[in-house]
C-alpha positions in Angstrom: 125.8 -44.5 160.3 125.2 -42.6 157.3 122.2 -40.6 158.5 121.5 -38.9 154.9 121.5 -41.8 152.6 120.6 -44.5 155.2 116.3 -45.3 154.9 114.5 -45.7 158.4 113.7 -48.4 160.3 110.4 -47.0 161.1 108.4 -43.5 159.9 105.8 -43.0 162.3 104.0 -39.8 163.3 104.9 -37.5 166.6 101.7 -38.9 167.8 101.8 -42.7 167.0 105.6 -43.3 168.8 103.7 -41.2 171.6 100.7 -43.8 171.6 103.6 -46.8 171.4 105.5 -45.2 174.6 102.4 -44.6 176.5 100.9 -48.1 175.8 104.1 -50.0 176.5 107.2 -48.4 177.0 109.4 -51.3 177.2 107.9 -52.9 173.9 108.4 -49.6 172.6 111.9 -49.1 173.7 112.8 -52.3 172.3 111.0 -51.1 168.9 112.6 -47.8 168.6 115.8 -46.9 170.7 118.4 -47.1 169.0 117.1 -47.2 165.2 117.0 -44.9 162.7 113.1 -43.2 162.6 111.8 -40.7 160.8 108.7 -38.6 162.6 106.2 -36.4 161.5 104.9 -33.8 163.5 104.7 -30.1 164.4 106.8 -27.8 165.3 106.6 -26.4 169.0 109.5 -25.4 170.2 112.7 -24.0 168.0 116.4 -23.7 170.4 120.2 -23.5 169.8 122.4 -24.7 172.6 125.9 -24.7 172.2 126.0 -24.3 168.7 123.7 -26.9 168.5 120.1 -26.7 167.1 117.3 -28.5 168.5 113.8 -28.6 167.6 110.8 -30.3 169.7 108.1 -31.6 167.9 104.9 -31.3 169.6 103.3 -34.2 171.4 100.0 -35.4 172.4 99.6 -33.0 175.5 101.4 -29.6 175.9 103.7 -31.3 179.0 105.6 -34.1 176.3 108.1 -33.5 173.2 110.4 -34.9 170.6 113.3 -33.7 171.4 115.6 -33.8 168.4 118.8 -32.7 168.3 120.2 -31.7 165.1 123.6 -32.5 163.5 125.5 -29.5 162.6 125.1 -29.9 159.0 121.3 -28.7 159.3 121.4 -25.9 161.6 121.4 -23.1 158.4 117.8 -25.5 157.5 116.6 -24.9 161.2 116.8 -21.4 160.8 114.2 -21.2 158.1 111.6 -23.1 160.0 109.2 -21.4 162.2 107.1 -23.1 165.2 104.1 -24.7 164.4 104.8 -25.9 160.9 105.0 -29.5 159.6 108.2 -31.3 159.3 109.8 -34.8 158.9 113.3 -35.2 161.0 115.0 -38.2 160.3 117.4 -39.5 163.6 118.1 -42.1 166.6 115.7 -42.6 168.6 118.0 -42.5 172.5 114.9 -43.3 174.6 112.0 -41.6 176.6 111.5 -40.0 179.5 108.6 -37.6 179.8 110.1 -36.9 176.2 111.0 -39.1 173.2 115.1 -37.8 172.4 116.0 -37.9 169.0 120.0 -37.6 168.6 121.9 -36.9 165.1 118.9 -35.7 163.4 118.4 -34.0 159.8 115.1 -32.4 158.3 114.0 -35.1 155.7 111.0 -32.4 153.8 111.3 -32.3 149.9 111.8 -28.5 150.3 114.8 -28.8 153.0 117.1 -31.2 151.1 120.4 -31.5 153.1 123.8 -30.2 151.2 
């Protein structure tokens, strides 16, 4: 899947698929694994693993994240942001634990347009 140029299935807030996981997780798994989503939240937590970046957006407590790993195409993006700003990150949704994990992900923001 064309990650850039595909629309999402869903564009929900870091809150909302929160709410939708808490209330019922298997009606939200059904809803949202495995589709394309784009979330809106606040940044909490910027890392790089492996060449990787990954950026948690903050939840509804300070114990729960989305995770969202980044494809390599966006890490030179991630390094501009800084933690608690607002961003949009477009990716699959995997699943939840005590996290929602976002894989293949790319900052969707006006200002961050991918090359």
């Amino acid at each position: 899947m064309d990650i850039k140029n595909s629309n999402p299935k869903f564009m929900v807030t870091a809150q909302q698929i929160f709410k939708d996981f808490e209330k019922d997780e298997r009606l939200a798994n059904k809803k949202y694994v495995d589709n394309l989503i784009q979330i809106n939240g606040i940044i909490g937590h910027i890392s790089y693993e492996n060449g990787m970046s990954i950026i948690a957006l903050k939840g509804d407590n300070d114990i729960s994240s989305i995770i969202c790993q980044m494809l390599p195409e966006a890490n030179s993006n991630v390094l501009k942001l800084k933690k608690g700003e607002q961003i949009m990150v477009k990716g699959i949704c995997t699943g939840y634990l005590l996290d929602v994990m976002m894989v293949r992900c790319l900052i969707t923001n006006d200002n961050f347009n991918e090359k």
